[in-house]
C-alpha positions in Angstrom: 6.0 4.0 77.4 7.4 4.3 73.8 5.1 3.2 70.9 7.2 0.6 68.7 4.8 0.2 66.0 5.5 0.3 62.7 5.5 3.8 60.8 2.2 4.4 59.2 0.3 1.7 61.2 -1.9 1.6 64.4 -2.8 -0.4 67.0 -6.5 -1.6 66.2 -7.0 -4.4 68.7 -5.2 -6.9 70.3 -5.6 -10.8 70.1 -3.7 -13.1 72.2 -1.5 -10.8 73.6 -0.2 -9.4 69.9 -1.1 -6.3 68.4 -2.8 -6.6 65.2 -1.3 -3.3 62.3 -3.9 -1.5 60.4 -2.9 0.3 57.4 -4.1 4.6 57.3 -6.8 4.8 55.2 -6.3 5.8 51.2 -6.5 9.4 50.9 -5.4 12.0 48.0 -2.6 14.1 49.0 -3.4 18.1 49.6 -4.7 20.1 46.7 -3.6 23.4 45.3 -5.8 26.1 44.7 -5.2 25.2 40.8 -6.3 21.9 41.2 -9.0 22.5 43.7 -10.5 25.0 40.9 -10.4 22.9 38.4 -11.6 20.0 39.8 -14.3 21.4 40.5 -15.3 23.2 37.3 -15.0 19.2 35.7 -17.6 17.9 37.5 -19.8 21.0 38.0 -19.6 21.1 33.6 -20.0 17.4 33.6 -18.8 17.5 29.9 -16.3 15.6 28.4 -14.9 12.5 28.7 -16.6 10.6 31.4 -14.0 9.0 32.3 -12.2 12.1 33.0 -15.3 13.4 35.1 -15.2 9.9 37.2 -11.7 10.2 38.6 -12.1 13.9 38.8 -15.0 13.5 41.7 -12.9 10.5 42.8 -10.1 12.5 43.6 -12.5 15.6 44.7 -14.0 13.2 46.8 -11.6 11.9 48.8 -9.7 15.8 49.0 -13.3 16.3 51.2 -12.5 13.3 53.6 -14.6 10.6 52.0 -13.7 7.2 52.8 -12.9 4.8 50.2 -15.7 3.1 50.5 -18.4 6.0 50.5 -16.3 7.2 47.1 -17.1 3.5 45.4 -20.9 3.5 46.2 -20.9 7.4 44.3 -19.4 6.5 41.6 -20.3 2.5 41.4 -17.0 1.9 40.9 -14.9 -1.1 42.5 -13.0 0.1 45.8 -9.7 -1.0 44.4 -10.3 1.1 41.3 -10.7 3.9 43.9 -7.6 3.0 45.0 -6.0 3.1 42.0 -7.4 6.4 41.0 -6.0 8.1 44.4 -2.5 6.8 43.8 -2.3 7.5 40.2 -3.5 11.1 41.3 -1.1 11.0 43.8 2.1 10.3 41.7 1.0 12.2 38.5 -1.3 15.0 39.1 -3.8 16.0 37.3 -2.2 14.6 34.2 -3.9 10.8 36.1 -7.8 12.5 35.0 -6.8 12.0 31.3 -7.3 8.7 30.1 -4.8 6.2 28.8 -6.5 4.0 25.8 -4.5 0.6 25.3 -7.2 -1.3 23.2 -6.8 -4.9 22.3 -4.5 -7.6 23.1 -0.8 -6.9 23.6 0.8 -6.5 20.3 2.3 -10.0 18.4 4.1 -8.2 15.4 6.8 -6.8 16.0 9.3 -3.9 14.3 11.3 -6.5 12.9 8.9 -8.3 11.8 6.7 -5.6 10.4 9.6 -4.6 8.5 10.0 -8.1 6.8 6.3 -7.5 5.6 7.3 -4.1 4.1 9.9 -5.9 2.3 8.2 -8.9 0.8 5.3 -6.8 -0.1 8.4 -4.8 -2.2 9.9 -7.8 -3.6 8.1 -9.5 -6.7 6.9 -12.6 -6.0 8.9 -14.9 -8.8 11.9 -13.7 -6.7 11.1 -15.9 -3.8 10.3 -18.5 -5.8 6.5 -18.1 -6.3 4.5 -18.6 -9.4 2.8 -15.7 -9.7 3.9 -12.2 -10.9 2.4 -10.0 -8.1 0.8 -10.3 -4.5 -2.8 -10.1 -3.4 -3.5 -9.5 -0.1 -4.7 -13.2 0.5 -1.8 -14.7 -1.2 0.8 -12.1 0.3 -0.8 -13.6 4.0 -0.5 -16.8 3.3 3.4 -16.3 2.3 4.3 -14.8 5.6 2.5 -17.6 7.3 4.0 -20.6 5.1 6.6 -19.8 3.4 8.4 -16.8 4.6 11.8 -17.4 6.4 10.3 -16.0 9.4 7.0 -17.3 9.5 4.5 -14.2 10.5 0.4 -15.6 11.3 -1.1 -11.8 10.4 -5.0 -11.2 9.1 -5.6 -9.5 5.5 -7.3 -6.2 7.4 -3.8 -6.2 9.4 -1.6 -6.6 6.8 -3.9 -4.3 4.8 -3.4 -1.8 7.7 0.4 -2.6 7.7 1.2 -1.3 3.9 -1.1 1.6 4.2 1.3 3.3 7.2 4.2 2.3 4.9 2.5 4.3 2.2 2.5 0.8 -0.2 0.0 1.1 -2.6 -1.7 -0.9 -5.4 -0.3 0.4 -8.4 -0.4 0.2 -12.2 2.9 -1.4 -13.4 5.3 1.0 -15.3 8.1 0.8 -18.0 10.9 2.3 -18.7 14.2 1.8 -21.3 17.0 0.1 -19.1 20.6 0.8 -20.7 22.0 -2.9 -21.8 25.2 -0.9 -22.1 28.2 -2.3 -21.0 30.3 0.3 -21.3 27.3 2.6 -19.3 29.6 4.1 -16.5 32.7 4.7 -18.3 30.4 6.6 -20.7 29.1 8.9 -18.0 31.9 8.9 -16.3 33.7 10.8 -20.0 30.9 12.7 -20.0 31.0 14.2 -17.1 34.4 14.5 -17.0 34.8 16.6 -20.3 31.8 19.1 -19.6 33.2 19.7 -16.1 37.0 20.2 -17.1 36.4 22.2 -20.7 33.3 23.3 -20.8 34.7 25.9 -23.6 35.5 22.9 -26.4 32.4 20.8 -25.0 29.6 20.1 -28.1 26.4 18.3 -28.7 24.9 16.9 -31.6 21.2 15.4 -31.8 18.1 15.2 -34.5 15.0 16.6 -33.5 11.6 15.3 -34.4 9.9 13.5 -36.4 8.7 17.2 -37.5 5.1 16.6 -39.2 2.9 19.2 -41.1 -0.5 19.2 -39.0 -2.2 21.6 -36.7 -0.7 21.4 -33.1 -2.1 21.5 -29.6 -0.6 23.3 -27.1 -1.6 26.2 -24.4 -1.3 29.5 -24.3 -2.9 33.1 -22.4 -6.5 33.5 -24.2 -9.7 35.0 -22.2 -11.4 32.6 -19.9 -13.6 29.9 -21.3 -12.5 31.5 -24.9 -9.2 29.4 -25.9 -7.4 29.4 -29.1 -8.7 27.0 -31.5 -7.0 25.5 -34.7 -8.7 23.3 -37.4 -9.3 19.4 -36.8 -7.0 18.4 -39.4 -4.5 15.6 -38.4 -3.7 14.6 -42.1 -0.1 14.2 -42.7 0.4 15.3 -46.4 3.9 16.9 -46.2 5.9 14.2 -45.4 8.6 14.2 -42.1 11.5 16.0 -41.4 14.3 16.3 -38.8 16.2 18.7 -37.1 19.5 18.3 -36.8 20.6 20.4 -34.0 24.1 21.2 -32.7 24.6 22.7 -29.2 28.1 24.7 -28.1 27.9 23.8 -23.7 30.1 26.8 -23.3 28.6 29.4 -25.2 24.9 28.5 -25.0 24.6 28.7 -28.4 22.3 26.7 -30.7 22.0 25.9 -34.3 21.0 23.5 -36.8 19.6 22.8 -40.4 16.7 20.4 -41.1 16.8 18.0 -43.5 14.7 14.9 -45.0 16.0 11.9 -42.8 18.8 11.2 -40.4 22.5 9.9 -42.5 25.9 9.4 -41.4 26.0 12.0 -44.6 24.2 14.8 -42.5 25.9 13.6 -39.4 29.5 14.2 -40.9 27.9 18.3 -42.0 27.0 19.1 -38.6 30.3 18.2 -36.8 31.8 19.8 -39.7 30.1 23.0 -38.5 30.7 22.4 -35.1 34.8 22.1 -36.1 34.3 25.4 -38.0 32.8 27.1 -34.8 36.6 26.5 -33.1 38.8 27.0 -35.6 41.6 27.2 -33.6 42.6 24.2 -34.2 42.4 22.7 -30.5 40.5 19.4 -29.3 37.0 19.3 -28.8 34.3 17.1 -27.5 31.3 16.1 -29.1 28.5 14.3 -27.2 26.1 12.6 -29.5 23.9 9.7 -28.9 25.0 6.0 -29.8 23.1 5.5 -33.0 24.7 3.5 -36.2 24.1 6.9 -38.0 26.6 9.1 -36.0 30.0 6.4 -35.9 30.1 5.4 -39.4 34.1 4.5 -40.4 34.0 7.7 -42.5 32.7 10.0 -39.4 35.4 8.0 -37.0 38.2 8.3 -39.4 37.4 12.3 -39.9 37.5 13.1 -36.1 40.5 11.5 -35.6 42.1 13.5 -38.3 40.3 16.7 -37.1 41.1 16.2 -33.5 37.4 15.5 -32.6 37.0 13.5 -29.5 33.3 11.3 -30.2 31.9 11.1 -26.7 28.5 8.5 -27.3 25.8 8.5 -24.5 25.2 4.8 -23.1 22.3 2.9 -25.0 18.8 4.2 -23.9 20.4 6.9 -22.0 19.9 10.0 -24.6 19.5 12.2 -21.3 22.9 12.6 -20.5 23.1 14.3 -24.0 23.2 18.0 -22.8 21.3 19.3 -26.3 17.7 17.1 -25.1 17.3 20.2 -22.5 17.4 22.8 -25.6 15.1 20.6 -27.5 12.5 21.6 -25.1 12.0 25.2 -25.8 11.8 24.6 -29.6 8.6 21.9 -28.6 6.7 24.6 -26.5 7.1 27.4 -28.3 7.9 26.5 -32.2 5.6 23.2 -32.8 3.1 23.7 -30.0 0.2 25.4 -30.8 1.1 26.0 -34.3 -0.4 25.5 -37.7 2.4 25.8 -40.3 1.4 25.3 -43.8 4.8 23.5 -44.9 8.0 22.6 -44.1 9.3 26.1 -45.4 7.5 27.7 -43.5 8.5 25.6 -40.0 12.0 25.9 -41.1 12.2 29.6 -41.2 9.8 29.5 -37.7 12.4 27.5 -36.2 15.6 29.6 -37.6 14.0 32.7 -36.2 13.7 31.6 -33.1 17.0 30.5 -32.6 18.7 33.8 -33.9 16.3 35.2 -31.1 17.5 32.1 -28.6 20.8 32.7 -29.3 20.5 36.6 -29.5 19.3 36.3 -25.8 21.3 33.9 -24.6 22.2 33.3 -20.8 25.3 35.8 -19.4 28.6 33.4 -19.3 28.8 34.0 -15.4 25.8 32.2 -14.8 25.9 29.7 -16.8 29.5 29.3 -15.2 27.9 29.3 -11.5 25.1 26.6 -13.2 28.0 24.4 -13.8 29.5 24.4 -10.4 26.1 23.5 -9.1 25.9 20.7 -11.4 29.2 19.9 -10.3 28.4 19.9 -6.9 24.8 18.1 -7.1 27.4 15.4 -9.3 29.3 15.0 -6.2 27.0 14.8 -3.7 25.2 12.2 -5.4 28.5 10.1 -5.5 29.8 10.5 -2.3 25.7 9.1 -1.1 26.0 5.9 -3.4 30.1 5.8 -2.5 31.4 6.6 -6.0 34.7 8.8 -6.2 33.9 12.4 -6.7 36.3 13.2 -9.7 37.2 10.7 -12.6 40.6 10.5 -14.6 40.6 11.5 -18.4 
């Protein structure tokens, strides 16, 4: 007679003429060596996680023929969590021994939501309409539970915890010169276009300084624990001066004359000399910053009839004015760290090193391949923010 029970069960006894199904006991599947062997070198170390050890002589336990029941009494564990610990074993391996912290309740912020809190903790508080100028942690809670327009309930240590993954830190507040200009990006945009296109007839025109008379920190190479030291005197007896520096883009030349104070007078010299340096004749570009001394009706009036194109910088924006980066050089290595005994004396410092600046200046090749990367840096930044990449004249 066939047997039509169920796969996996057995008859156990019979009540009432039915058969009554049994389920096989709970039993780990067949080890591998592997597995066997290390197995067994967890619980004969008994080091480690302890949790790790537990389900390791579970699962070693029941691979001998233990019963479920015999496993839960060794181990004072719960016959279900035997259970549990077979069929995990089972399905995963020996990956099942490791253990799987989820800590806590079930998460109540979520991404979107955390993301809001990033935001608002970004966005000054007079914004969305509160009267105070920056958040505390207490008031920054309270927001996101009142009046936030999606109302987050979230502790200070949470929110705490929130800003410090998001690298948001309490920070001194900073300042900076913001160009009122209106005229800002069509400035730039001249600029840029000029110094790209003829880089050959492109000049630039700045003062330098105040230049004082007065002993100079700066750094220099000097035996350890034995620096260079200049006297403590910081009395300004010698009156200011100023630099008045023009800068010729395509040659990488520099030059200049100091004189007493800045004048549309001593303007109007130095882009007379910059004229003189092309003779030929041709246009040229001067970039200057936007000061009352450098676009006096005399200065405009003699550009137009020497065919001198002004190009101003935007207001509080002298650092698209390409001679700033040459001013640098002439602070490190002229005024720093010096001690000159009058203005004489600084002035013939600062003449000799420019006939060595300009005696050593850069090969035209790379400062050609420095433009193209400035070029390309230019339009890479403009394609990001979705500016055109090349401007009209």
């Amino acid at each position: 007679m066939l047997d039509d029970t169920p796969s996996g069960l057995s008859v156990g006894r019979r009540c009432a003429g039915q058969a009554v199904a049994v389920a096989d006991p709970v039993r780990v599947r067949r080890l591998s060596d592997q597995e066997g062997q290390q197995l067994l070198r967890i619980t004969r170390r008994g080091t480690g996680s302890p949790i790790r050890l537990r389900r390791a002589m579970v699962v070693l336990a029941s691979a001998g023929g233990n019963t479920v029941p015999a496993i839960a009494r060794l181990v004072q564990a719960d016959e279900d969590t035997i259970r549990q610990v077979i069929h995990r074993f089972n399905e995963m391996g020996m990956a099942s021994l490791d253990p799987q912290w989820a800590g806590g309740r079930p998460r109540q912020i979520s991404s979107d939501e955390e993301q809001l809190i990033v935001e608002t903790a970004n966005t000054r508080p007079e914004k969305l309409g509160r009267p105070f100028t920056r958040w505390s942690i207490r008031k920054l809670a309270d927001h996101l539970r009142l009046h936030a327009t999606r109302r987050i309930r979230i502790g200070r240590e949470r929110l705490r915890q929130i800003l410090h993954r998001h690298q948001i830190t309490f920070q001194r507040t900073k300042t900076w010169k913001e160009s009122t200009d209106p005229d800002r990006d069509a400035k730039l945009a001249r600029i840029e276009y000029v110094s790209s296109q003829f880089p050959q007839r492109v000049f630039a025109f700045d003062e330098f300084g105040p230049l004082v008379i007065r002993p100079q920190a700066g750094a220099g190479w000097a035996p350890a624990g034995h620096p260079h030291r200049l006297p403590a005197n910081y009395h300004k007896l010698h009156g200011v001066r100023q630099f008045h520096g023009c800068y010729s883009v395509g040659d990488d030349q520099l030059w200049g004359v100091v004189r007493r104070r800045k004048s549309a007078a001593n303007t109007l010299t130095a882009l007379k000399s910059i004229r003189a340096a092309r003779p030929d004749g041709a246009p040229i570009y001067v970039i200057l910053d936007n000061l009352s001394a450098h676009k006096g009706s005399k200065i405009r009036r003699w550009a137009a009839r020497n065919k001198v194109e002004l190009c101003f910088t935007p207001t509080y924006a002298s650092w698209a004015n390409p001679i700033e980066a040459q001013f640098g050089p002439l602070r490190t290595f002229v005024i720093a760290g010096s001690n000159h005994p009058n203005h004489p004396a600084m002035t013939r410092r600062l003449q000799a090193y420019l006939r060595w600046r300009n005696a050593n200046a850069r090969h035209p090749d790379v400062l050609a391949a420095q433009r193209r990367e400035r070029a390309r840096i230019r339009s890479e930044r403009q394609r990001r923010w979705g500016q055109p990449a090349t401007r009209a004249a």
